[in-house]
N, C-alpha and C positions, 0 to 999 in steps of 0.2 A: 401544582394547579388544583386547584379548590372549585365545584362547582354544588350549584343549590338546585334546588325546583322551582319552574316559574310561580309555584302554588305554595312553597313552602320555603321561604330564606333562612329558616332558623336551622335547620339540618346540614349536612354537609358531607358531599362525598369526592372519591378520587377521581382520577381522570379515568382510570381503569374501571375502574365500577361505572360511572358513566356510558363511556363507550361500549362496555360488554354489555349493560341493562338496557338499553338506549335510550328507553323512557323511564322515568321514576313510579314508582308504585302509582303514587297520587293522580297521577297522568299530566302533570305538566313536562315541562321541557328543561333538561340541563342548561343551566346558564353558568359562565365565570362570575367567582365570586368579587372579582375585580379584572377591568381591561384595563391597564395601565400605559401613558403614553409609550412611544419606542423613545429612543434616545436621540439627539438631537445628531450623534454624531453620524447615526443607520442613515439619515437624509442627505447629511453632509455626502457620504459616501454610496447613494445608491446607484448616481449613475455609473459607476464603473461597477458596479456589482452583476453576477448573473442573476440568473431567474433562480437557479438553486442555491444561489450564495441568501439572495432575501428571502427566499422558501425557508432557507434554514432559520436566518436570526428569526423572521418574524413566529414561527414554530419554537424555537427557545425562548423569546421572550412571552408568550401565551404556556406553553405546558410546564415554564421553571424548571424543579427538579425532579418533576414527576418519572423523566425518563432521563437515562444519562446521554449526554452529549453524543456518544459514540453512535446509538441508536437513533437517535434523532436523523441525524446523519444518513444514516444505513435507509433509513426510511424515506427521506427524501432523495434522495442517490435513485433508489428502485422508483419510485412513485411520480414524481416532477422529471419526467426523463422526453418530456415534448415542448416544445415553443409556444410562446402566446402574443404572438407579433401583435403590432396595431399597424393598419393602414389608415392613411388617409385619402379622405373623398375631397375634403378642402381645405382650407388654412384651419378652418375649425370644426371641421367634422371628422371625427376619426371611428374606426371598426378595429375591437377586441378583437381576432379571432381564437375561437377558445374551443374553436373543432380539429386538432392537430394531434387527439390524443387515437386511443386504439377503439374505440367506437363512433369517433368524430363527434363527438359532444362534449358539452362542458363541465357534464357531469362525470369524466374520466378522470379531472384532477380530487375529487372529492373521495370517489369509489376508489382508486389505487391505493391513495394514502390511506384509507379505513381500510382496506386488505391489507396492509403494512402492519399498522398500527395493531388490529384485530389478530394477523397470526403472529406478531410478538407477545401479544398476553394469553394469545392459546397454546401456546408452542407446549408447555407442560400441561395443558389440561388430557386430562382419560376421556371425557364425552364429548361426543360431537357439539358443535355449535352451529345451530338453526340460524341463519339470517332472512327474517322477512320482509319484503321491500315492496310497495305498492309505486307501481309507476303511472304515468300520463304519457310514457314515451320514450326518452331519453336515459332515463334513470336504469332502468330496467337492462339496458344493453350494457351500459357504463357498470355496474353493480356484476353482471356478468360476465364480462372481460377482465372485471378486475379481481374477481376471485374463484376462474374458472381454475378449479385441478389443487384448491389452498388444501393444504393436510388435516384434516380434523374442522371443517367445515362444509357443510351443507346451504345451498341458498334455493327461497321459495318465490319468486317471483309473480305477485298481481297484477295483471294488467287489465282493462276493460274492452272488452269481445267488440272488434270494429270499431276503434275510437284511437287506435295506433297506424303510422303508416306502415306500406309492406317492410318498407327494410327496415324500420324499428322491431315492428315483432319476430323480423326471421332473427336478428339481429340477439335478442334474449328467448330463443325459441327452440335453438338449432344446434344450442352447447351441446348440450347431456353429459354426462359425467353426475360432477356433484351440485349442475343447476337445471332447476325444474321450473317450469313458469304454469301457473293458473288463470287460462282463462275466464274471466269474471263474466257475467251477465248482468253487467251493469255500468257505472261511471266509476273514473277515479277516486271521487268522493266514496264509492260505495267498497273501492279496494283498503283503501287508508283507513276506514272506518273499520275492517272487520281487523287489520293488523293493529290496531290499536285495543282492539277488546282482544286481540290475542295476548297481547301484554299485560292485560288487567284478570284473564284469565287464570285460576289458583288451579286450577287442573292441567292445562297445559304445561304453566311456570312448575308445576310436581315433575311432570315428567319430561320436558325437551326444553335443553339451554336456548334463550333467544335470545336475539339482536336486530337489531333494525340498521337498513342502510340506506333509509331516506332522512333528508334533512332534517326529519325529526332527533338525528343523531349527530352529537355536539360534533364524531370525529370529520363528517361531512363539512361542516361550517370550516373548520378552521384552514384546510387546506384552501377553500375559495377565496379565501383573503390574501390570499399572496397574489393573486394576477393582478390585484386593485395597485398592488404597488408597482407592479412590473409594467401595467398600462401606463400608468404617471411617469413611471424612469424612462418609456419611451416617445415622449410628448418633445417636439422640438424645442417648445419654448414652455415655459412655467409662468406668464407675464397676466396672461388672464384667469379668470375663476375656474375650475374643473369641475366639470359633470360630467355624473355616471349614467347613461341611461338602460332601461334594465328590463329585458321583456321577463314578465313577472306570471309566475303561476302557487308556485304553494311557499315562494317569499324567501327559500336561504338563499337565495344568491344573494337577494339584496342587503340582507340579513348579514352575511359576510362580510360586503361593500361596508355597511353602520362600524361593522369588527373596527374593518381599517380604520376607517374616520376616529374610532375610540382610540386607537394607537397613533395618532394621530396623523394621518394622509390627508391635507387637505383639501378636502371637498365641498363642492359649496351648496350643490344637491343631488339627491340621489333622485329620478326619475322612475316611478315606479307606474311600465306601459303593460295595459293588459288588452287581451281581446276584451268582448263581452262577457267574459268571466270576470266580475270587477268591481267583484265585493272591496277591495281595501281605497282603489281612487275614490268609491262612495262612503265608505267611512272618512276617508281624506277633506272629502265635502262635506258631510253633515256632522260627524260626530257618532255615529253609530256603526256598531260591526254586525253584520245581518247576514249571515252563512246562508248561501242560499244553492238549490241544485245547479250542476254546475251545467252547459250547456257545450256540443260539440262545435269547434273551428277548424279551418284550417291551419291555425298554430297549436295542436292538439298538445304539447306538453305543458301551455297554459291553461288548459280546458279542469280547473281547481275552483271548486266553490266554498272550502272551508277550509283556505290557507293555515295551514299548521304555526309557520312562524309568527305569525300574527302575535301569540303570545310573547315569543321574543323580542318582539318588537316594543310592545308595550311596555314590559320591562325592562327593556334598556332607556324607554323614554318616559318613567313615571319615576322623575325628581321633581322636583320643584314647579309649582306652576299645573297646570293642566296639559295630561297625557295626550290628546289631541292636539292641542296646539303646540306645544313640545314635538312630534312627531310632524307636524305641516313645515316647522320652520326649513325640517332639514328634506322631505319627502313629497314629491310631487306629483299628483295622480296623475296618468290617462288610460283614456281606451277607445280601441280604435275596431270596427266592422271588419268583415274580412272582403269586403268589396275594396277600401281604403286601402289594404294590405297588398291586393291584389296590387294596385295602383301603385303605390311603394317600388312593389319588386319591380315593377317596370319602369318608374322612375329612376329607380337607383341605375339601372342597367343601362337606360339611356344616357345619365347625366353624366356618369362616374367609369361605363363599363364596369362594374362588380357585379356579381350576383351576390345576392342576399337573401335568405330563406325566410320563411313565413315571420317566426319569433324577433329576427333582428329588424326586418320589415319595421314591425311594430314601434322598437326601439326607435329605430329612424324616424319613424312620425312624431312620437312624444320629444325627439330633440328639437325635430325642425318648429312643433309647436310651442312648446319652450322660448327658442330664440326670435318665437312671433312677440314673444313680450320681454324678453330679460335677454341685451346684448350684451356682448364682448366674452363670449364665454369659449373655450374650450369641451366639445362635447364627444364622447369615449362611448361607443356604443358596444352594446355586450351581443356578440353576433357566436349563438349559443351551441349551433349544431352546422352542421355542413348541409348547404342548401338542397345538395342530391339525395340527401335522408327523405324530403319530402318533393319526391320528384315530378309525380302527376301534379300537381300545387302549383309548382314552379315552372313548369315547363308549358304549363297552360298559361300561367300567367304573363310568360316573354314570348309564347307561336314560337318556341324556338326550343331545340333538343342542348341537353348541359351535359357535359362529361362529367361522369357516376366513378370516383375515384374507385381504384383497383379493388380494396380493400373492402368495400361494399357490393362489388359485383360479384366476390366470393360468395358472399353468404344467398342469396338472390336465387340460385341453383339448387340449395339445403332444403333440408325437407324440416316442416314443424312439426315440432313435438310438443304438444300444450292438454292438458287437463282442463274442462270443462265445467265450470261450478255455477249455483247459482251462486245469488248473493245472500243467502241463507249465511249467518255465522255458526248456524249447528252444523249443515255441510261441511263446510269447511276443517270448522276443529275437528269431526270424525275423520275428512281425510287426512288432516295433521297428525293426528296420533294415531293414526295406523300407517301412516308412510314414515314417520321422521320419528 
């Protein structure tokens, strides 16, 4: 596997170099130098496939010979070791659930497989390796469960000061060992932004190995693209067009979802639902990308105003033709209030009996608006965390109390342990290079 910079295609590095650097000097984003389709026979045979048998091909067919078979294996064996059922609400409306891993988010299948991945190319390193990860929520927990106690790694966790639910931050708060989380006085936008001058920093980079374990990091994307197939291999019928719908914050999920479609799953659009954070549906409408501060919801792992993969995205859609219009054929905005959202989860609960949390909320509205104009369609909604993650949210929004799985009423008792920063990036690096 061969990847480039979104900023610079003429260069060329490994998979390893990738995932351990996360970002490229230049500061764009690892991309495949080629996504090539899967083979006609992977389709032939998915539906008796498991979810780690297509974890696997589609993992071999993306990394080649970068790593041997045996390892690949070993990796998804330890890493894809939770289900990702789909329900259905109706003949055509169906829910991802993609909260069944060990922080009940979906960002567990990402964060496992890059602890896999990361302590097989650390395993002979002498210095530690610094992972910094800026979260909105989710990421942050995931990132910490999945490399809680790794040998020869260290993880620094940003998040932004009240702008997490409680069990998200006890959630990446409450480890200790070898994860530390920094409370930020700021937004996500202002987490991401100092971890990215951390990578560009030559003082830092002198003295403390990094890596990144936000989707700014190629080894994040690739594991997300296995559920795309595993949603599809569980679809009763294949007769109408499939849609992803995707509650959307700083873009690899859906980013992922593009992967599949490249290997060819097919898709007929991908739905990309935001709250009021909704920089990309207005570049979807106008043609222009306008980074803008990002603003707090009740679906706070969306709450991004300068979606990272955005770059990814453009570049996988700047062939032929115009990059805008190239990107609307296959990508479809929306965005929805959190008064709407509210309404959602009550709807859904009424309609369907499920509960649904703030983020899939969302999803659900962009499908059902969707099939207000374009029918016969198949719609897969990405239902990204477990609704009792956001439990005042949701529990206000049904007048009704929700069972808070075990595994989360653990952590609810712990006590936080978090570091206080401003959003100063001098703060910062001084306390990075005298703690790590």
């Amino acid at each position: 596997m061969r990847l480039y910079s979104t900023k610079n295609k003429t260069s060329f590095f490994s998979l390893e170099e990738a995932v351990m650097k996360g970002l490229p000097d230049d500061n764009g984003l690892f991309m495949p130098a080629g996504i090539e389709k899967l083979n006609k026979s992977f389709f032939v045979s998915l539906e008796s496939m498991t979810f780690k048998e297509i974890s696997y091909e589609v993992s071999k067919h993306l990394i080649g010979d970068s790593l041997e078979d045996h390892t690949i294996k070993r990796i998804i064996d330890n890493a894809i070791n939770f289900p990702a059922p789909i329900v259905a609400l109706d003949d055509h409306t169906f829910v991802l659930e993609l909260f069944h891993g060990p922080s009940m988010a979906f960002k567990d299948f990402g964060a496992r497989f890059m602890a896999q991945l990361m302590g097989h190319y650390n395993e002979y390193q002498n210095t530690t390796l610094t992972i910094l990860v800026a979260t909105s929520g989710d990421t942050g927990g995931a990132v910490a469960a999945g490399f809680y106690n790794t040998p020869g790694v260290e993880v620094v966790i940003l998040y932004p000061s009240g702008k997490v639910s409680d069990i998200q931050e006890k959630q990446l708060t409450t480890l200790g060992k070898n994860i530390t989380a920094l409370e930020i006085e700021g937004t996500f936008d202002d987490c991401q932004a100092m971890v990215k001058q951390a990578f560009l920093d030559l003082d830092i980079r002198e003295k403390i190995r990094l890596s990144s374990a936000n989707s700014i990091n190629i080894a994040r994307l690739i594991p997300q693209s296995f559920y795309y197939f595993e949603a599809y291999k569980q679809l009763p019928t294949k007769e109408n067009d499939v849609v992803f719908s995707i509650p959307s914050g700083n873009f690899g999920n859906l980013t992922a979802g593009v992967f599949a479609k490249e290997m060819g799953l097919p898709v007929k659009h991908f739905l990309a639902a935001t709250n009021a954070n909704d920089v990309i549906p207005t570049y979807l409408e106008s043609g222009e990308f306008i980074p803008k501060a990002s603003v707090r919801t009740m679906s706070n792992a969306m709450d991004v105003g300068n979606p990272s993969n955005f770059g990814r995205l453009k570049n996988i859609y700047s062939g032929l033709g115009s990059t805008w219009n190239n990107m609307r054929m296959d990508i479809k905005g929306f965005r929805f209030s959190d008064a709407y959202t509210r309404a959602a989860i009550k709807e859904v609960d009424a309609l369907y009996d499920y509960t649904i949390d703030p983020h899939g909320a969302i999803g659900y509205l962009a499908y059902r608006q969707y099939q207000s104009y374009i029918k016969n369609s198949q719609g897969i909604i990405l239902e990204t965390a477990h609704p009792a993650k956001f439990l005042s949210d949701v529990e206000e929004a049904l007048n009704k109390k929700i069972n808070i799985p075990e595994s989360l009423c653990a952590v609810l008792d712990k006590k936080k342990e978090a570091v206080l920063l401003s959003t100063s990036f001098e703060n910062f690096k001084s306390w990075l290079l005298q703690n790590k």
